[in-house]
C-alpha positions in Angstrom: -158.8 69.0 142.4 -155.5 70.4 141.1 -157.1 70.3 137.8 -159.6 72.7 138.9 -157.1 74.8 140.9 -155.0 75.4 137.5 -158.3 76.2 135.8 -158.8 78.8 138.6 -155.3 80.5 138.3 -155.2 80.8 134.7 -158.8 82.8 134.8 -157.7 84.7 137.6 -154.7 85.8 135.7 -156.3 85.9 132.2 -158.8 88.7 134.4 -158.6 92.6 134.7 -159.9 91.9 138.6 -157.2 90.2 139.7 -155.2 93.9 138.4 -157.8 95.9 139.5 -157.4 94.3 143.2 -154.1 94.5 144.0 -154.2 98.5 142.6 -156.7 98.7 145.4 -154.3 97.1 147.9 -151.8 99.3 147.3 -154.0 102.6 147.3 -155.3 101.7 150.2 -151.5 100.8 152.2 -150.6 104.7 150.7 -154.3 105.6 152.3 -153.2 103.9 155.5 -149.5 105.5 155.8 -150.5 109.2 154.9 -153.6 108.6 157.9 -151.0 107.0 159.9 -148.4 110.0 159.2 -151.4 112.7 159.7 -152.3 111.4 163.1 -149.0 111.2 164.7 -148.6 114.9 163.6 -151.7 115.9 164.6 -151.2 114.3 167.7 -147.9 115.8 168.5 -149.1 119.0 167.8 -151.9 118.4 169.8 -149.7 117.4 173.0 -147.3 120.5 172.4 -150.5 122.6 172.8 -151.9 121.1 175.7 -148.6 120.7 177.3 -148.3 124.8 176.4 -151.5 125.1 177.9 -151.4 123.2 181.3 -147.4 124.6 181.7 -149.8 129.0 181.2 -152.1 127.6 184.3 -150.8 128.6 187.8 -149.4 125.9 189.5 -152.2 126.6 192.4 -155.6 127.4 192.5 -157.1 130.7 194.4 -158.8 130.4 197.2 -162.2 130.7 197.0 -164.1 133.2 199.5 
């Protein structure tokens, strides 16, 4: 069993996947935080407008005839 386990680690590290992998993990954490960062702004942007918006409204509606 360890035998086997040893054989699997040295492949893995003998490998280009094993590289190849972890540059995907960390392309895809930088992916993540600049999503992450985009939505917060777009989301407090978003809320400044509609706040904007709501605050333009008259605070009552008119009467209908």
């Amino acid at each position: 069993m360890m035998n086997t386990l040893k054989k699997a680690v040295a492949n893995f590290s003998r490998s280009e996947s094993g590289a190849t992998l972890v540059e995907y993990g960390i392309a895809l954490t930088i992916a993540i935080g600049v999503g992450a960062t985009a939505f917060g702004t777009l989301s407090s942007n978003t809320s400044a407008s509609v706040d904007a918006a709501a605050n333009a409204l008259p605070a009552t509606a008119p009467a209908t005839p």
